[in-house]
One Martini backbone bead per residue (centre of mass of N, CA, C, O) as a GRO file, in nm:
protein
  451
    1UNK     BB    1  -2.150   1.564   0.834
    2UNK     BB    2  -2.371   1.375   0.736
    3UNK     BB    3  -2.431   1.014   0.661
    4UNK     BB    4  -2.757   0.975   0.720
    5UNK     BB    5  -2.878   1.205   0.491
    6UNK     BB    6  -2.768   1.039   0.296
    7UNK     BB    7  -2.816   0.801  -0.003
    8UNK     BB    8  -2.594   0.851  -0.204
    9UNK     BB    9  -2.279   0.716  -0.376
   10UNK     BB   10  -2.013   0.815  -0.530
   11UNK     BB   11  -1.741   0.690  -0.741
   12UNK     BB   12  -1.400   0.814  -0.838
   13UNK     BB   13  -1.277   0.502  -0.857
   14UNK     BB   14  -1.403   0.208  -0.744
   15UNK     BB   15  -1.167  -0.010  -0.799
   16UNK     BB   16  -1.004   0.053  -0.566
   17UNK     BB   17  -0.918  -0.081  -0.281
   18UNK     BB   18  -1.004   0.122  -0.087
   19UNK     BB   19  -1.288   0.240  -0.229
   20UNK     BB   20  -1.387  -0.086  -0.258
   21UNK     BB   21  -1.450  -0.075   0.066
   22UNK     BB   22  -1.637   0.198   0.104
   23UNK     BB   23  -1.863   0.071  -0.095
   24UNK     BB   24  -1.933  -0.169   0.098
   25UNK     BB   25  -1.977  -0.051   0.336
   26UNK     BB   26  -2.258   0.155   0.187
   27UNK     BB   27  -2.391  -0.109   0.111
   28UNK     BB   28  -2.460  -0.258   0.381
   29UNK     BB   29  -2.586   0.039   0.497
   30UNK     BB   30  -2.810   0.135   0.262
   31UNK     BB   31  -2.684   0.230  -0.010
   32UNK     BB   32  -2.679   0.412  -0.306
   33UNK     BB   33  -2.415   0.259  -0.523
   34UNK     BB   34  -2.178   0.424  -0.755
   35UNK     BB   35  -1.942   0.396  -1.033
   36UNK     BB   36  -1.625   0.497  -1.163
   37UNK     BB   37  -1.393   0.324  -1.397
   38UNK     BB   38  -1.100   0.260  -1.616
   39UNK     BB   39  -1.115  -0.091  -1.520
   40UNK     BB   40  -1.212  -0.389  -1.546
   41UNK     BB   41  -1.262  -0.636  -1.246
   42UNK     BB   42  -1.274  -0.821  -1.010
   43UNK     BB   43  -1.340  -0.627  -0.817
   44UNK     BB   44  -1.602  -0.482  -0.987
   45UNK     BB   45  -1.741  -0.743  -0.986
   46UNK     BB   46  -1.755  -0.751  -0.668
   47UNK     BB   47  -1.979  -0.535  -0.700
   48UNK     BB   48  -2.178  -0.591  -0.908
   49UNK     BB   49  -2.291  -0.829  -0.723
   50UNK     BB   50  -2.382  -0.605  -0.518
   51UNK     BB   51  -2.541  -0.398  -0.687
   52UNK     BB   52  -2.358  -0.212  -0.811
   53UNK     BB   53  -2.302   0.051  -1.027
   54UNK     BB   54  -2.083   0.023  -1.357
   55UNK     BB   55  -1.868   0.194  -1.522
   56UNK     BB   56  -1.608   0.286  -1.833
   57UNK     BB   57  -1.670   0.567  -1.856
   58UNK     BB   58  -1.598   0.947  -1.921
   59UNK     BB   59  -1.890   1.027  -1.833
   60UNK     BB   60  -2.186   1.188  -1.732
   61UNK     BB   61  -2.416   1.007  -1.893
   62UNK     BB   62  -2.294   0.774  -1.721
   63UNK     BB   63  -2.498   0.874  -1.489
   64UNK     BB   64  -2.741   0.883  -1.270
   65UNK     BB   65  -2.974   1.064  -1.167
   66UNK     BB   66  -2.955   1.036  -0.841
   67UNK     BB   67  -2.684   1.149  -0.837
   68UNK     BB   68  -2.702   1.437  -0.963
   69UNK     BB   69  -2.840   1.484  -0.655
   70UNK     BB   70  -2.728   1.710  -0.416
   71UNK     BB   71  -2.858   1.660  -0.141
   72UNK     BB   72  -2.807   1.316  -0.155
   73UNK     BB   73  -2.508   1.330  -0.273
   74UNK     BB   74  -2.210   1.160  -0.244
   75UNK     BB   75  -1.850   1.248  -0.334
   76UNK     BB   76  -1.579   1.014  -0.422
   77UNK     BB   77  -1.221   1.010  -0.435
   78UNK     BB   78  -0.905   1.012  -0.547
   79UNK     BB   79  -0.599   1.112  -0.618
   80UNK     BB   80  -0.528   0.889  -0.898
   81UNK     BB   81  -0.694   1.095  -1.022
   82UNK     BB   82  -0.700   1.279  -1.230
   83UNK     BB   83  -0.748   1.646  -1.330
   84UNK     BB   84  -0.915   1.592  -1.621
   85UNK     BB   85  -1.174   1.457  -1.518
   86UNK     BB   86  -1.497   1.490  -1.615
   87UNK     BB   87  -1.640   1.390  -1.357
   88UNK     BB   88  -1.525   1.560  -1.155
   89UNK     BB   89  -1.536   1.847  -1.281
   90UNK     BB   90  -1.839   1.835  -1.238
   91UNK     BB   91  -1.854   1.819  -0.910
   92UNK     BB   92  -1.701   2.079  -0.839
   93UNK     BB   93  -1.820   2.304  -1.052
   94UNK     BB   94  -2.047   2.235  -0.825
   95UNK     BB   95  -2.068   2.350  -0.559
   96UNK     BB   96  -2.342   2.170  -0.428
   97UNK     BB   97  -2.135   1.967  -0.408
   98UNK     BB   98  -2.018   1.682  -0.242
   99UNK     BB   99  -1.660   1.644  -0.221
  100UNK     BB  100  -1.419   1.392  -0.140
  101UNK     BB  101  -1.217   1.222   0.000
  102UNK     BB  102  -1.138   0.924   0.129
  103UNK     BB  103  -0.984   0.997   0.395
  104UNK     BB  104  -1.247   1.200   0.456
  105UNK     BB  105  -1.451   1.001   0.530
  106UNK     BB  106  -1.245   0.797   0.718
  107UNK     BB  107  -1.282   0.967   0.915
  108UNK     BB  108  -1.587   1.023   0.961
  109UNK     BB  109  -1.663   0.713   1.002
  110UNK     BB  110  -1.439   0.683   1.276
  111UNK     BB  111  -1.487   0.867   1.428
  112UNK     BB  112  -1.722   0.710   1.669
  113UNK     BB  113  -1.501   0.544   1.711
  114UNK     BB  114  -1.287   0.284   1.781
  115UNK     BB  115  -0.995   0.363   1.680
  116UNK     BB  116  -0.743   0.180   1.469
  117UNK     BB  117  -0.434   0.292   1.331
  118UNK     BB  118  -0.194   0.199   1.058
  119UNK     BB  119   0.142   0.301   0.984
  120UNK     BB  120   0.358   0.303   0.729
  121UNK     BB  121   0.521   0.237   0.436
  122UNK     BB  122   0.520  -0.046   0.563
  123UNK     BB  123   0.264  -0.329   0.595
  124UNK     BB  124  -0.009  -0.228   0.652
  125UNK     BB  125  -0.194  -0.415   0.540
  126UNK     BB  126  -0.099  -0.700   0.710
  127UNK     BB  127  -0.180  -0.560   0.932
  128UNK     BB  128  -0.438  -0.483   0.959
  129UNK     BB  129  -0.556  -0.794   0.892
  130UNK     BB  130  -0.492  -0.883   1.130
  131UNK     BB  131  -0.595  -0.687   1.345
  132UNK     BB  132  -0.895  -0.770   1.251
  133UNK     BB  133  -0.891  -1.074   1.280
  134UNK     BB  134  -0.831  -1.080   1.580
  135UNK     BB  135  -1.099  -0.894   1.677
  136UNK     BB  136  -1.287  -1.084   1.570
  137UNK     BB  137  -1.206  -1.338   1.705
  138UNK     BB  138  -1.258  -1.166   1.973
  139UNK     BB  139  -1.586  -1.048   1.916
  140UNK     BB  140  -1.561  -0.746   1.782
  141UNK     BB  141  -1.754  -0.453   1.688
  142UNK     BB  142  -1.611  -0.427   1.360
  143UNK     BB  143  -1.435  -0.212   1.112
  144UNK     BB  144  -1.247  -0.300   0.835
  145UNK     BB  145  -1.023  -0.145   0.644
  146UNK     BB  146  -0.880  -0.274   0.347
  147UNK     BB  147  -0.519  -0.300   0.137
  148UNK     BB  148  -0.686  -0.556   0.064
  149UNK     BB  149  -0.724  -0.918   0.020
  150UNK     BB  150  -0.834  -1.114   0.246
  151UNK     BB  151  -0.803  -1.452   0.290
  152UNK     BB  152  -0.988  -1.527   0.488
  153UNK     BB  153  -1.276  -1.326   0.350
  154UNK     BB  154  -1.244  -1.240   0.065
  155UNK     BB  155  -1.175  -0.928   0.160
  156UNK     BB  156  -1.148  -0.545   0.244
  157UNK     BB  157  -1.392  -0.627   0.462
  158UNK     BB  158  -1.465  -0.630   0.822
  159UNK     BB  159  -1.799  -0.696   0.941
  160UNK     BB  160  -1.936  -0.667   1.305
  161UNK     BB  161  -1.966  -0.376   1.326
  162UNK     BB  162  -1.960   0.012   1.496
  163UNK     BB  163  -1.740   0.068   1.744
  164UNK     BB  164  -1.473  -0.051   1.572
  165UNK     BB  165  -1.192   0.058   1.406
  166UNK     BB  166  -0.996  -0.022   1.119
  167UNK     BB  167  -0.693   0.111   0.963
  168UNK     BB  168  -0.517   0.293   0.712
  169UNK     BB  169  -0.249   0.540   0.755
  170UNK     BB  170  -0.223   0.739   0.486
  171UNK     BB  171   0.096   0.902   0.344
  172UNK     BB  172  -0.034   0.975   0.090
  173UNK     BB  173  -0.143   1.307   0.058
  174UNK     BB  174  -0.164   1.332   0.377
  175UNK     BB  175  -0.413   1.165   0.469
  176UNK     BB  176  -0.390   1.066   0.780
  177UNK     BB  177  -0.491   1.297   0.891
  178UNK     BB  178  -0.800   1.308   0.915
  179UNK     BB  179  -0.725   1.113   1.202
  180UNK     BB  180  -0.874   1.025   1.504
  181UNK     BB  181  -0.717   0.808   1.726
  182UNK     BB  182  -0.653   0.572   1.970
  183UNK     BB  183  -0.477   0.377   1.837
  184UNK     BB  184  -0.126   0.359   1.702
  185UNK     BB  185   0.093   0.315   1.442
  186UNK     BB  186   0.438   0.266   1.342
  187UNK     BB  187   0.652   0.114   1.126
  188UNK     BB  188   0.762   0.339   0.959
  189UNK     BB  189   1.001   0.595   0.746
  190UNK     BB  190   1.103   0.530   0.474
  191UNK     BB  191   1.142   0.672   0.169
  192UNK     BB  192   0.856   0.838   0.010
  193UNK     BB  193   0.666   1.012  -0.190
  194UNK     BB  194   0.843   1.244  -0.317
  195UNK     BB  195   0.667   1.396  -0.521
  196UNK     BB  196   0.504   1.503  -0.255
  197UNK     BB  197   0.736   1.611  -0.069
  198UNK     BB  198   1.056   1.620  -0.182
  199UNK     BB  199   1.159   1.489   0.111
  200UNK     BB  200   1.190   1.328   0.380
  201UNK     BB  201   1.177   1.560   0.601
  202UNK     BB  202   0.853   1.542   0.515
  203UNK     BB  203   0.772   1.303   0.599
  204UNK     BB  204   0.842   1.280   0.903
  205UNK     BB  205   0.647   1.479   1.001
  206UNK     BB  206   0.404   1.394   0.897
  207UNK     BB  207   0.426   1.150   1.136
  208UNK     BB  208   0.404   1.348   1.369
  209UNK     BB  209   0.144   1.474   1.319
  210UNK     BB  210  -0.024   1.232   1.328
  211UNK     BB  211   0.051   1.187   1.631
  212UNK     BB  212  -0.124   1.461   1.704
  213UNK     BB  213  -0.422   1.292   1.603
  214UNK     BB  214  -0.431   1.179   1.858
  215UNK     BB  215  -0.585   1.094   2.171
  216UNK     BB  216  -0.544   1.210   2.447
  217UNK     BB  217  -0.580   0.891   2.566
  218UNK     BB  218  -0.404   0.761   2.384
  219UNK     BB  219  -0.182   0.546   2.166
  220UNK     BB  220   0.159   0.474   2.078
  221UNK     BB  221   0.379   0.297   1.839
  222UNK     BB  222   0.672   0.160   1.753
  223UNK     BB  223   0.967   0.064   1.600
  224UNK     BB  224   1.241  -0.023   1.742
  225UNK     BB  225   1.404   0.282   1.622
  226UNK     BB  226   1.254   0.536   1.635
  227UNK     BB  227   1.206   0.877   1.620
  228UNK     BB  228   0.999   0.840   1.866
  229UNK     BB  229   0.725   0.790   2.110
  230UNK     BB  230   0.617   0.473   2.309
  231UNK     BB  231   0.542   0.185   2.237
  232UNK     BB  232   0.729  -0.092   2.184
  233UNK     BB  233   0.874  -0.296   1.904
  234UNK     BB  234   0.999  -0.606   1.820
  235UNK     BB  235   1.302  -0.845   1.751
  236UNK     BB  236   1.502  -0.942   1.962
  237UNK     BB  237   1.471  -0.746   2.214
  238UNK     BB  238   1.385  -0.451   2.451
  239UNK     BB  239   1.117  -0.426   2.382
  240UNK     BB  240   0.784  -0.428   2.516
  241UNK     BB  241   0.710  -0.580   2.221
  242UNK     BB  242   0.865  -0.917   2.182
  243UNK     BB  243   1.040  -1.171   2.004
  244UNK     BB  244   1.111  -1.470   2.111
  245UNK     BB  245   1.262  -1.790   1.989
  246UNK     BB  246   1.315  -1.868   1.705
  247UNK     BB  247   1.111  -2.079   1.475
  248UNK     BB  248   1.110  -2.340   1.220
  249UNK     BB  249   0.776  -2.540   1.171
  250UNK     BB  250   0.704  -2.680   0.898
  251UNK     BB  251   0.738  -2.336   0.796
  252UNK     BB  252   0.632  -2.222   1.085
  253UNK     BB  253   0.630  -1.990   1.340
  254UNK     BB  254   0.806  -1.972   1.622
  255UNK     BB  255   0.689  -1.822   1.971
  256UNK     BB  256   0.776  -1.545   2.170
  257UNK     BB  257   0.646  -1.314   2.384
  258UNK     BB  258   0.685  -1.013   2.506
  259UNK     BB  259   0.546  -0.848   2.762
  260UNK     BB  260   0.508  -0.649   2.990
  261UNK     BB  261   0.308  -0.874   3.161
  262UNK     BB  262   0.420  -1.117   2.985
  263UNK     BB  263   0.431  -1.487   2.831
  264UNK     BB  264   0.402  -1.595   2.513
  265UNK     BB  265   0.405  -1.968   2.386
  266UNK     BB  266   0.447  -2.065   2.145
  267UNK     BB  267   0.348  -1.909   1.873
  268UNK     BB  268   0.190  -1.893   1.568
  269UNK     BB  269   0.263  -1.869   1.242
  270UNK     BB  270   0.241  -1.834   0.837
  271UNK     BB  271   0.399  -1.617   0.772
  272UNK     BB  272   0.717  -1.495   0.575
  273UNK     BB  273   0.939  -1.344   0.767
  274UNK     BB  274   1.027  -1.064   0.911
  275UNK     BB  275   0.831  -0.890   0.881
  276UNK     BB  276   0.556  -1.027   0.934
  277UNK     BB  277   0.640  -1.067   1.247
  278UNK     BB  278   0.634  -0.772   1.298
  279UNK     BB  279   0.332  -0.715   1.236
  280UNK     BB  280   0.215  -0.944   1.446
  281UNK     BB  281   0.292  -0.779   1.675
  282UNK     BB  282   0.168  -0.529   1.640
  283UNK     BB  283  -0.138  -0.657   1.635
  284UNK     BB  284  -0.126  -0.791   1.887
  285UNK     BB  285  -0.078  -0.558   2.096
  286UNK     BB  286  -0.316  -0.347   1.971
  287UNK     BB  287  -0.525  -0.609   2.089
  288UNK     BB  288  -0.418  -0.601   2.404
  289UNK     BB  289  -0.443  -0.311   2.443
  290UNK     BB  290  -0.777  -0.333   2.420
  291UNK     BB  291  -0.837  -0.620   2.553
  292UNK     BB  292  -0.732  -0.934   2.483
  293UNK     BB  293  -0.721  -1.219   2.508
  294UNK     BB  294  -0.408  -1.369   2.468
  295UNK     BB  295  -0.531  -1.694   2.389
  296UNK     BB  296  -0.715  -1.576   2.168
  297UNK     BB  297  -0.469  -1.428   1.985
  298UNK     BB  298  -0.270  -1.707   1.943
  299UNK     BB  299  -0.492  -1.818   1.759
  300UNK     BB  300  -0.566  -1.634   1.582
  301UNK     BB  301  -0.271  -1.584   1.453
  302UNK     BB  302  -0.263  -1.898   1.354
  303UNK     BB  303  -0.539  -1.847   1.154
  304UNK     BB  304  -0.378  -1.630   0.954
  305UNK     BB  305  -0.344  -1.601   0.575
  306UNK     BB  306  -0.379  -1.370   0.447
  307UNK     BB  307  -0.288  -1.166   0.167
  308UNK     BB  308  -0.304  -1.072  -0.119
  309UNK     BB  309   0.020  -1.021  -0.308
  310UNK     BB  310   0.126  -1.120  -0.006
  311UNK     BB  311   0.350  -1.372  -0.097
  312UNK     BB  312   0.179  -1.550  -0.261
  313UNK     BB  313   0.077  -1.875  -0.339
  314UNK     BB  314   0.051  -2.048  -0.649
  315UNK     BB  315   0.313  -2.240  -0.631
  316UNK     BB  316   0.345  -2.568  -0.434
  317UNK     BB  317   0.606  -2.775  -0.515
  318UNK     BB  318   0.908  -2.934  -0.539
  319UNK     BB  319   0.993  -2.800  -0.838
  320UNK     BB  320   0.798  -2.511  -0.773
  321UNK     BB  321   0.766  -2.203  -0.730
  322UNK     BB  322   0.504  -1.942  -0.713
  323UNK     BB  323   0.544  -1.569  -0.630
  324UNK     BB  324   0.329  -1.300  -0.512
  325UNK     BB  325   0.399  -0.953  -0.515
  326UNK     BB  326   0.402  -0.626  -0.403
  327UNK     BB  327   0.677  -0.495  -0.406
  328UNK     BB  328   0.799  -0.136  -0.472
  329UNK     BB  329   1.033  -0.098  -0.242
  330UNK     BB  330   1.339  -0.193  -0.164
  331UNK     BB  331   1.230  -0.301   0.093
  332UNK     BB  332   1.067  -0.476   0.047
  333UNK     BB  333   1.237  -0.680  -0.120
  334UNK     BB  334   1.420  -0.716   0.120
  335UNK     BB  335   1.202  -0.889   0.253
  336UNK     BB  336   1.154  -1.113   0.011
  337UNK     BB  337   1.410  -1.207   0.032
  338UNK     BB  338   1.461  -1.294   0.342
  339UNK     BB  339   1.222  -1.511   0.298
  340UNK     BB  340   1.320  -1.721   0.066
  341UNK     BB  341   1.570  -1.776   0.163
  342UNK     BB  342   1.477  -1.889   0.467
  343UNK     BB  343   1.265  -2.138   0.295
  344UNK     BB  344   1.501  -2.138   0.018
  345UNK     BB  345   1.804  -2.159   0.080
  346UNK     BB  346   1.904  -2.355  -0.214
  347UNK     BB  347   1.745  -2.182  -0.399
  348UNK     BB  348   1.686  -2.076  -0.717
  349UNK     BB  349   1.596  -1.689  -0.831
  350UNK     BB  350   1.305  -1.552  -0.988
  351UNK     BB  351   1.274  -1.186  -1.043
  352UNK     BB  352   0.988  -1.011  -1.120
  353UNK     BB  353   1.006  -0.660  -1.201
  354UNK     BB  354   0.754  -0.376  -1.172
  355UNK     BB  355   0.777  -0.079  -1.175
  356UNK     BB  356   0.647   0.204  -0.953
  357UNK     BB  357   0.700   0.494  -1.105
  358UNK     BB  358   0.914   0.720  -1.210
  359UNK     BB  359   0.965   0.864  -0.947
  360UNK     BB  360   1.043   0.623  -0.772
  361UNK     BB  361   1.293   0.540  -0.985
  362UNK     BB  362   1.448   0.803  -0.940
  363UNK     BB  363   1.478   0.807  -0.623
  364UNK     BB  364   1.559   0.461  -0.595
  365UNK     BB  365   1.762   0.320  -0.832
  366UNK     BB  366   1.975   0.202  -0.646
  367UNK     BB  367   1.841   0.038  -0.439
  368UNK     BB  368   1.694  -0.121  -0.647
  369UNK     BB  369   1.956  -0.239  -0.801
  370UNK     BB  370   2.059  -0.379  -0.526
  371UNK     BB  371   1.789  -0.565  -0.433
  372UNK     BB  372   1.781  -0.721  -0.719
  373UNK     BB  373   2.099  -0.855  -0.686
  374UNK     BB  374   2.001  -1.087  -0.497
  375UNK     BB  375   1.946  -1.236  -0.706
  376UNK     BB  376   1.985  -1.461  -0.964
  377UNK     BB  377   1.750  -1.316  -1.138
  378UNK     BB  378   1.641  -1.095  -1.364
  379UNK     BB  379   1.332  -0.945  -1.428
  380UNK     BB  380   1.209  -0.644  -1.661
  381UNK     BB  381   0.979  -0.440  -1.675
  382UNK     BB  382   0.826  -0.185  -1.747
  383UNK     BB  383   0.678   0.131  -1.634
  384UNK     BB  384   0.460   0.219  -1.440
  385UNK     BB  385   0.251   0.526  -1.411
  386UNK     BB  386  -0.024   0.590  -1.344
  387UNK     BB  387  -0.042   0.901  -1.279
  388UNK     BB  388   0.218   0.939  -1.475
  389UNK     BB  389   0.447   1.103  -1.657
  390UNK     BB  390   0.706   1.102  -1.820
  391UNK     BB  391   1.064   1.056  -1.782
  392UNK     BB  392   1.338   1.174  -1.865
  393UNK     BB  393   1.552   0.845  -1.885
  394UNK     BB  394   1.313   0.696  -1.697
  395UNK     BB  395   1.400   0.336  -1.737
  396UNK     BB  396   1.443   0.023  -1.727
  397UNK     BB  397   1.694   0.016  -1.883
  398UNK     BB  398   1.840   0.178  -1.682
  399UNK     BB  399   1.793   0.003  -1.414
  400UNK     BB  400   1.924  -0.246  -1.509
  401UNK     BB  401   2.246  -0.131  -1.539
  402UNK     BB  402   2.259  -0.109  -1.241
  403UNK     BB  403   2.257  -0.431  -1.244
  404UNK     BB  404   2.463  -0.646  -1.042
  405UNK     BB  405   2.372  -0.900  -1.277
  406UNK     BB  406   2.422  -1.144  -1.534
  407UNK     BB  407   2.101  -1.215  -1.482
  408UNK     BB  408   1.970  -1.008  -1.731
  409UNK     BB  409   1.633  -0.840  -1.834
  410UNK     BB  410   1.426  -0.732  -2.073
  411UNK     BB  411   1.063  -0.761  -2.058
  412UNK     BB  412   0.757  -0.879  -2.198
  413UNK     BB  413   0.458  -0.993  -2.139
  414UNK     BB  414   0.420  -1.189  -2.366
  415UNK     BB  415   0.735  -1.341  -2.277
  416UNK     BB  416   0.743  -1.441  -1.971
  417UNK     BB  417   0.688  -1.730  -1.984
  418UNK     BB  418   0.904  -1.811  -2.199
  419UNK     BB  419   1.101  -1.733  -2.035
  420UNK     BB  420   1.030  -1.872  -1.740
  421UNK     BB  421   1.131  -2.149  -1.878
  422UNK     BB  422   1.393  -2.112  -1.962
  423UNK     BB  423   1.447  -2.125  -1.696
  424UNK     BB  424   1.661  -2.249  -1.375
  425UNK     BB  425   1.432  -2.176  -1.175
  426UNK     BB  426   1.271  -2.274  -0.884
  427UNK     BB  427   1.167  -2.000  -0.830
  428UNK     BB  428   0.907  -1.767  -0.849
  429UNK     BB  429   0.878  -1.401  -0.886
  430UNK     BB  430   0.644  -1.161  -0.872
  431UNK     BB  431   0.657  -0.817  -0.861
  432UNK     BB  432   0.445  -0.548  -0.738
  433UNK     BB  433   0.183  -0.271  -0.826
  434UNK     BB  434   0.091  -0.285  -1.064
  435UNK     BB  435  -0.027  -0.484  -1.368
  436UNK     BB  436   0.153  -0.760  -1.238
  437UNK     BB  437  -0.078  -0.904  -1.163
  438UNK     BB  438  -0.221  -0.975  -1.457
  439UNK     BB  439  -0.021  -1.230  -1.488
  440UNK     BB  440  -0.081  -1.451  -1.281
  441UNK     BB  441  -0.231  -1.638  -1.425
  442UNK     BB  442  -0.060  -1.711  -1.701
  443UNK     BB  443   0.178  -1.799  -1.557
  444UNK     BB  444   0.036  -2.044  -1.421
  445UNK     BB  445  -0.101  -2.185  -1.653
  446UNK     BB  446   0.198  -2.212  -1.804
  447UNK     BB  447   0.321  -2.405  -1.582
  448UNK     BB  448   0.121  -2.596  -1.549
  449UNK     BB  449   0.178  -2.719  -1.830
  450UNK     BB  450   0.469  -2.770  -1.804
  451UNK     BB  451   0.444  -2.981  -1.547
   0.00000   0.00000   0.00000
């Protein structure tokens, strides 16, 4: 398909954070752009407002007649949008349109570019978006697709020419095959998408499979101590690109890099954690793999801010930190734990966690209540299903039972402010993936009322 003899673009599910960004860019492009979604968000009002136009009906009748022409227009979807979807299924059942999934795209759209694509089960947007931010800030030009919104740009799209991709190469749905990298990382392999795969080895399968995907002159970077080969990277070790020397001042990490060929010192980063450090590190890697000036590269990764919903401060006063985070996997939780103690060494914390889905929640229910068992309190949300119907017996408060914590509790989103006042937590985290990022204004403003 030449993409270039499109005219219209229809998103089915144009809300996702992966699909508006691929609206952004199709609108940017000069093209007629519009979808449905079936919740208004922040997200669909900022595509609004560059002229998007969406519905939030599925019904075909509120489709514009333009989208309707087969000719002229591509149809994109996610996997999350339901299989009865009546939208979808009117242009499946149309042999005549081209429906493609977003993976499909941005195949498309970066095959003749020079990928840098981004693969593993953690990390992948803060990396991504460092990524990003690094090439643009050495004037590269690129367009970066972020799978969040990035805080430097405020936004999921950083655009700056069309010679250079860099992608999240997501393995949800065997996506990132679709992708053929010029260089490509994996940060992890740890089991999840259990629902997709089956069984963890066949998880590790398809990022293998990934690798294959990798182009004849192309780099894999991996980080040390994965069961793949290619250029190392790590922390305190002996990859290829390892950080050495770690100080924390005044908040910022300092640190030194040690490259194949060189040893950059003193470098600043802004976001806490050691996950944090290790994605900087791999960012920094295949941007000075691309070719960017070394000290070029340490002023930019010490100017980047961070994506939303990852470690994000809501509140940051001496009495009361409010942080919100994106983690819903047990790895995730582990790191996001790891991060706030060494920032908040002797401070009580409040966990408030949403798991997401069903099949995830039984797959790793032990994994869970390990992780979350590492808190001072524990609130549990329901489980969001997102895509999922219910299983019988998985229910958050199966996995409450399983926390061995005595400061634990199953809440309701209408109690949460509530809840959290009653608490002696001077640390408060909202953690998960599912809606419970739309509570996190409610509870800013409800604590900030309080103090």
């Amino acid at each position: 398909m030449n993409l270039k003899n499109i005219h219209n673009i229809y998103f089915v599910g144009i809300g996702g954070i992966g699909m508006s960004a691929l609206a952004r860019y199709f609108k940017a492009s000069g093209k007629n752009v519009a979808g449905y979604d079936k919740t208004q968000t922040a997200v669909t009002d900022s595509l609004v407002d560059l002229g998007v136009k969406i519905h939030f009906e599925d019904s075909i009748s509120q489709v514009d007649d333009a989208f309707l022409n087969y000719d002229t227009t591509l149809v994109v979807y996610t996997p999350a949008v339901p299989k009865d979807h009546k939208e979808l299924a009117y242009f499946k059942n149309d042999k005549n349109f081209t429906v493609l999934k977003r993976s499909e795209i941005l195949g498309l759209i970066t095959k003749n570019t020079f990928c840098l694509a981004v693969a593993g089960t953690h990390g992948k947007t803060t990396t991504t978006s460092i990524l990003g931010h690094l090439l643009y800030q050495c004037n590269v030009e690129l367009t970066a697709f972020l799978g969040g919104i990035s805080e430097n740009y405020n936004s999921n799209l950083i655009l700056n020419g069309n010679k250079v991709s860099v992608v999240e190469a997501d393995e949800f749905d065997r996506s990132f095959l679709t992708l053929s990298p010029d260089l490509a990382c994996i940060t992890s392999m740890d089991a999840d998408h259990l629902d997709i795969y089956g069984d963890a080895s066949e998880l590790i399968k398809s990022f293998k499979d990934f690798t294959e995907k990798i182009k004849p002159s192309g780099k894999l970077f991996v980080k040390n101590g994965l069961p793949l080969q290619g250029i190392t990277y790590g922390i305190e070790d002996d990859a290829d690109y390892s950080i050495q020397n770690i100080k924390i001042q005044n908040g910022v990490y300092v640190f030194d890099v040690k490259m194949p060929n060189a040893t950059l010192e003193k470098v600043q980063f802004n976001l806490p954690g050691r996950h944090n450090l290790s994605n900087a590190l791999i960012a920094l890697a295949m941007a000075a793999e691309y070719g960017c000036p070394h000290q070029q590269l340490a002023k930019a990764l010490a100017s980047y801010k961070g994506v939303k919903r990852r470690f994000t401060y809501q509140i940051k006063t001496e009495e009361l930190v409010f942080i919100d985070d994106y983690a819903h996997h047990p790895e995730e939780i582990n790191a996001v734990h790891q991060a706030v103690r060494e920032m908040y060494p002797n401070k009580r914390v409040l966990a408030i966690f949403q798991p997401h889905l069903f099949s995830r929640t039984k797959d790793f229910v032990d994994d869970f209540a390990t992780s979350l068992a590492q808190f001072d309190e524990v609130m549990l949300l329901d489980i969001y299903p997102a895509r999922e119907l219910p299983i019988e017996g998985v229910t958050s408060n199966w996995l409450l039972q399983k926390i061995q914590n005595k400061n634990k509790q199953l809440v309701a989103k209408n109690e949460l402010v509530t809840k959290i006042k009653d608490s002696k937590a001077q640390i408060i985290l909202t953690i998960g993936a599912g809606d419970i990022g739309a509570e996190v204004e409610h509870i800013k403003k409800g604590l900030s009322v309080a103090s």
